[in-house]
N, C-alpha and C positions, 0 to 999 in steps of 0.2 A: 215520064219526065224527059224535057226536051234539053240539047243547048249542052251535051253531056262533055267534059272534057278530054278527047284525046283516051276513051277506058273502050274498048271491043266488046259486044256485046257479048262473045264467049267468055270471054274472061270473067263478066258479072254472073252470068248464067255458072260460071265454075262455083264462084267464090256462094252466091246465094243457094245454087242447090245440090251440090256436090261435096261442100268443104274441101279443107285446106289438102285432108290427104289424098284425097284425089286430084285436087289441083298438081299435087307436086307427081305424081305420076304422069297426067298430061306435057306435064313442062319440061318433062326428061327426056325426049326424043327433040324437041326445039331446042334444047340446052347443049346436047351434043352436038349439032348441026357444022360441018365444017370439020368434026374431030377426024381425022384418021384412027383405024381400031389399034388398039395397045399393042405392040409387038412381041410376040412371043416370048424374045431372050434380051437380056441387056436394056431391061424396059429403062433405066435410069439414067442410060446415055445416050437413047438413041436419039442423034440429031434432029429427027424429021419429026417426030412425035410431040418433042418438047417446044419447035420453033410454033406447031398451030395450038400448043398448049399456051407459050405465049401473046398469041395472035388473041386469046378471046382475052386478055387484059389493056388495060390505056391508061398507062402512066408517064409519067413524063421524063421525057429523055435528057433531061439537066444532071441530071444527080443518078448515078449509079446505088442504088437503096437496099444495104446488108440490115437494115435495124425492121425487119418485119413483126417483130416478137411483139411490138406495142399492140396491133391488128392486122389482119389480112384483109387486104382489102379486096371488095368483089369484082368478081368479075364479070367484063359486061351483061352477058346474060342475065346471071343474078342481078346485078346493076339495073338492067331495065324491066326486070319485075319487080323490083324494089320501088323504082317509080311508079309505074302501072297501079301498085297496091296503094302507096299515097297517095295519090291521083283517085283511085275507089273508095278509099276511108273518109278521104277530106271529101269527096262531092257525096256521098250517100251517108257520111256522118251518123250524124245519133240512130238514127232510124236503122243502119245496121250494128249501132253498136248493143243496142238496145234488146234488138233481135235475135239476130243469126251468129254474133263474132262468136260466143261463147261456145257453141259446139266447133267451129270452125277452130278458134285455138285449142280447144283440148283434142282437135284433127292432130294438130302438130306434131302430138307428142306420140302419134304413131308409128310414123316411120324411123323418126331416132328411136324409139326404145327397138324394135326390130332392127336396125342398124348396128346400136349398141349390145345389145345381146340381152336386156331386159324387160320387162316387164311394164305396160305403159304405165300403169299404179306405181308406179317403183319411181317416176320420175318427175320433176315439174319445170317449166322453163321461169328462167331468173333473171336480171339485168343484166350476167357475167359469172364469172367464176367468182369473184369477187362475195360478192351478195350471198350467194349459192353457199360460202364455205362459213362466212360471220354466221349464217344460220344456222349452220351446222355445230361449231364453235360455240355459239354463245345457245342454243338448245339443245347440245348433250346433256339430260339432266340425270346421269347416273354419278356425278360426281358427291363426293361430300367434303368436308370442312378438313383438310392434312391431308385429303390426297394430291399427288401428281400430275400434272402436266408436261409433254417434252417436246421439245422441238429442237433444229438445227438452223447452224447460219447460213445454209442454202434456200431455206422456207423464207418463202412471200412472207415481204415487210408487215402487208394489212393482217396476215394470218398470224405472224408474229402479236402483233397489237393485242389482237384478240384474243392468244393466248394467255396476253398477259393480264388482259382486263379480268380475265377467269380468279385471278387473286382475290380481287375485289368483290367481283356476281357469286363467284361459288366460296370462296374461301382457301383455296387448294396451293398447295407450293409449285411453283414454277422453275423448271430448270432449262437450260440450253449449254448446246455441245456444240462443238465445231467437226463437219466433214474433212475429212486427209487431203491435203492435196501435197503429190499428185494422189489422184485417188485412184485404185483398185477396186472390182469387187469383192475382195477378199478383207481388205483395208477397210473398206462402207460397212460390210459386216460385218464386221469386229469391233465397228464403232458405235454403229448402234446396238451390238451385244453389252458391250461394257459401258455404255449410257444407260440404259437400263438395268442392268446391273447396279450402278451405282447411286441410281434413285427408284428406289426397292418399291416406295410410294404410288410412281407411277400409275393411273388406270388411264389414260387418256394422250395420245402420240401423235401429232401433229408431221404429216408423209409431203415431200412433194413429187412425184412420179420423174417429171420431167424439170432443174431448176432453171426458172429467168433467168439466174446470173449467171450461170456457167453453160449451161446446156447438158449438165452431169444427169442423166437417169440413172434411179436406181432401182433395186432388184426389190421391188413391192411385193412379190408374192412371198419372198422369202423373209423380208422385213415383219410383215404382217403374220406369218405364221410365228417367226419371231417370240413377239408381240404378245398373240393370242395367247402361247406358251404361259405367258406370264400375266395372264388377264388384264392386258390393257387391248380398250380399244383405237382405233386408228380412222380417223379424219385425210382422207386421201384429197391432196389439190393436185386435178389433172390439165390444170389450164392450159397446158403450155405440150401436153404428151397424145389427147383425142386429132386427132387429124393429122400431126406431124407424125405419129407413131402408128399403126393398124393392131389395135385390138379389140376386145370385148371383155366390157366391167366385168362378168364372171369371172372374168381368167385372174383376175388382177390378188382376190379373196380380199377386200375391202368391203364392210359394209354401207360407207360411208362417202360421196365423194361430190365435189366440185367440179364443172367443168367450161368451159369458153364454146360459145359458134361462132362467134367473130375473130377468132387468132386464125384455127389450123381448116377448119370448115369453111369458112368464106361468106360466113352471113352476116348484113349489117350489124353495125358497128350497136352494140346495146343488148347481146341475146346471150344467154349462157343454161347454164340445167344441173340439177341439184338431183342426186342419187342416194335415196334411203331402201336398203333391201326392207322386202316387204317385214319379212320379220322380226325389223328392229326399228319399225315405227313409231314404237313408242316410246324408243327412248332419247326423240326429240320433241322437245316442246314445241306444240301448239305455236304460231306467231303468232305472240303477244294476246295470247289466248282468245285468236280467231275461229268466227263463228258464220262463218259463206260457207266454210265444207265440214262437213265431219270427222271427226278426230282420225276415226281411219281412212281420211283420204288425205295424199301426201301433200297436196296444193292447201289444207289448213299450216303447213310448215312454211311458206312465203308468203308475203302478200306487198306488195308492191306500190298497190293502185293502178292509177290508169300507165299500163305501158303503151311502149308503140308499138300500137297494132300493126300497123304495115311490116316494119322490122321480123316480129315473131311470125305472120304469115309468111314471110319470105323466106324462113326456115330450111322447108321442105325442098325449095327450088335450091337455094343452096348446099344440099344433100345430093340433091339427084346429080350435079355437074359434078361434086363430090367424088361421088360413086361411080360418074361418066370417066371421068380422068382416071380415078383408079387410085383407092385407099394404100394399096401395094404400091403403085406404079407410084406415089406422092411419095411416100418413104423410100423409095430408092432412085429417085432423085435426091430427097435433099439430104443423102447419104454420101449420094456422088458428091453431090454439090459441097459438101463438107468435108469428105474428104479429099478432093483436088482442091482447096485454096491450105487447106492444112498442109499438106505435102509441101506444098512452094511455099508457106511461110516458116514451115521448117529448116528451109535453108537459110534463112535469114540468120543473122547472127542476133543472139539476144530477147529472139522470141519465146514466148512461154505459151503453151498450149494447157488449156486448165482443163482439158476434156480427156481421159485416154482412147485409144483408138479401140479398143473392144465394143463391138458392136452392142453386145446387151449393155453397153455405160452411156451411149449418145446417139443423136439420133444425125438431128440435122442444126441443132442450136451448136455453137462453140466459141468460146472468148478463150481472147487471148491477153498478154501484157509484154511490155517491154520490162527486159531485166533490169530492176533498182528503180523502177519509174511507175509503183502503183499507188502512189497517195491519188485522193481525188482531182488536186491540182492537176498533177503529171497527165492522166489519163483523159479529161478533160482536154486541157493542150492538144493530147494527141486526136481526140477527137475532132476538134476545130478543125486542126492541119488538114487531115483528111476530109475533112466536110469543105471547109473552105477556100483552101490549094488544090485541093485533088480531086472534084465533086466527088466524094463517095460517103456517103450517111452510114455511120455508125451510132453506139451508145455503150456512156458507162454504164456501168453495173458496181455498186459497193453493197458493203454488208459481207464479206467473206473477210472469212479470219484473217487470213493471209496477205489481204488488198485488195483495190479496187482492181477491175479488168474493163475489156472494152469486149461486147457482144456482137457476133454477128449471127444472124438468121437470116434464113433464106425463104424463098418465096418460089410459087412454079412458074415468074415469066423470067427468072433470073437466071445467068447463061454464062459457060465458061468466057466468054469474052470478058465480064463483067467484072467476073475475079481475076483475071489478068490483070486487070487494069488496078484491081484494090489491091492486088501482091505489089506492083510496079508501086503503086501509091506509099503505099508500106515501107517499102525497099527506100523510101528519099525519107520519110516518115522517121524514120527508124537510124536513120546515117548506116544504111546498109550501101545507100548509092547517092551521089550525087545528083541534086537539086538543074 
């Protein structure tokens, strides 16, 4: 075939006879190109690392951008293998999809599940956390007609929803608690002791690792064993904790969990992956009692239809830059980076930090509020201000007991200058300093 768009003929020769996980092996030494190697000590501050870790991003220099937590957006690299792969799918079309995509995407799911610490059967890719966790939710089928369900007012809205819908599909009674703020780990634990305690019903607990609205982590392994104590299972959403946090699903004792590659990994916007341990596969339902795979294979638990293929092949290339930058080296940056603008907006007068500073409670997410000003209206306001007066993007966050707040997350081309400038923003924001 002549007249081909702009696609290298190594790059077809990858994608048609090598698959995806070998493509994303190939792509990992071009994906670092330019990095300097990770420094030994002080990897979270060191200026010179973090300036060409920003160099492979291109955003725009209008708006200083705290509100990453919606997505993370790729970076060039990935970026330009994201094209390259459109550009492959849309010019070779049916005839690859027909073909070769099908072992190419189940390529995919090799080097996350060795990434993750799992199992490639253990895993399937999803449109998001999102998808990933309603699946979960709504195909736990060990519930029956009076039992329990539990969640908190730091759990995702949608996963909320779908808790609730559980009254209706399964029959079960629903309850929700509220997390302490400020909160402790000692305080999280004793909340969720005496939550479950006090709905004796419970078989089914709805976890969030890392939450949107606050950036509060909580102690999953301890929650979960908890839990199991009292034979409830746990529904773990990690949307917001795989890539901003460095771990491995084993570690966590969940058998069950949601996750994002477009937040904390860096892969187009539309990918996420759904974790059933091998040996509690059955006690989710079949999707909509599909029949493309067999009962014991985990990918009969989603089904989507047609995704975007370019997107889920891009995957892996977003893993290897991932893995280039440094899982470690991501979290202590945005540790730094979370803890220097908390520090200075600490001295603000009036400021509220909803996060404690114990490391095993936060990562790199953290909102904050002005004292007496968290209705939606109030926080909203202050959003504008700073969006508008001051170019700096933020967002609220509601749904906590206590009030709304405004969230900042951080990203790796983000740079003490930048929270300088959002403390300073803050500081007029706030009637800490004059306008």
């Amino acid at each position: 075939m002549s007249n081909k768009p702009g696609i290298d003929l190594s790059r077809r020769s990858l994608l048609t006879g090598i698959g995806a996980a070998a493509l994303a092996a190939s792509a990992a030494p071009a994906l670092a190109r330019g990095l300097p190697p990770q420094p030994s000590a002080a990897i979270g501050t060191d200026a010179s690392y973090w300036n060409a870790v920003r160099g492979l991003y291109s955003v725009t220099p209008d708006m200083v951008n705290l509100e990453n937590g919606y997505w993370g957006i790729m970076a060039e690299p990935v970026k330009a293998e994201y094209k390259r792969l459109t550009d492959f799918v849309n010019f070779e079309n049916t005839v690859y999809a027909r073909t070769r995509i099908g072992k190419d995407l189940d390529d995919v799911r090799t080097p996350l599940a060795e990434f993750l610490g799992v199992a490639r059967e253990e895993i399937a890719l999803t449109r998001g956390a999102t998808e990933a966790l309603q699946t979960l939710i709504a195909g736990y089928n060990k519930l029956n007609a009076g039992d329990g369900v539990l969640y908190a007012d730091l759990d995702y809205d949608s996963m909320q929803y779908a808790m609730n819908w559980l009254k209706d599909r399964r029959g079960v009674e629903v309850a929700k608690f509220d997390i302490p703020e400020p909160a402790t780990k000692a305080n999280v634990l004793a909340a969720y002791e005496a939550a479950l305690k006090a709905n004796p019903k419970t078989k089914l607990l709805l976890l969030t690792h890392l939450s949107h609205r606050t950036g509060l982590m909580m102690p999953v392994r301890e929650i979960a064993a908890m839990a199991k104590a009292r034979g409830v299972d746990v529904i773990l959403d990690a949307a917001h904790s795989w890539g901003q946090v460095d771990f491995r699903a084993k570690e966590l004792g969940v058998d069950f969990i949601g996750f994002n590659l477009h937040k904390w990994i860096g892969a187009p916007l539309g990918v996420g992956l759904i974790y059933i341990a091998r040996e509690r596969l059955a006690d989710i339902d079949t999707h909509f009692g599909d029949e493309d795979f067999k009962p014991d294979d985990i990918r009969s638990r989603i089904h989507t239809g047609t995704p975007n293929f370019a997107a889920q092949l891009t995957v892996p290339a977003a893993l290897a830059l991932h893995r280039e930058i440094g899982p470690q080296a991501k979290e202590a940056r945005y540790r730094h980076l979370r803890n220097y603008w908390v520090a200075r907006a600490r001295e603000l007068k009036g400021i509220e930090i909803q996060t404690p500073d114990d490391p095993e409670m936060v990562a790199g997410i953290t909102s904050f509020a002005i004292a007496g000003k968290r209705s939606p209206a109030d926080c909203n306001a202050i959003v504008a201000a700073l969006r508008d007066q001051h170019k700096v993007m933020t967002v609220r966050r509601g749904g906590i007991a206590k009030g709304n707040t405004i969230r900042i997350s951080p990203t790796p081309y983000l740079g003490e200058a930048d929270l300088d400038r959002f403390i300073a923003a803050l500081a007029m924001v706030s009637g800490n300093r004059a306008g």
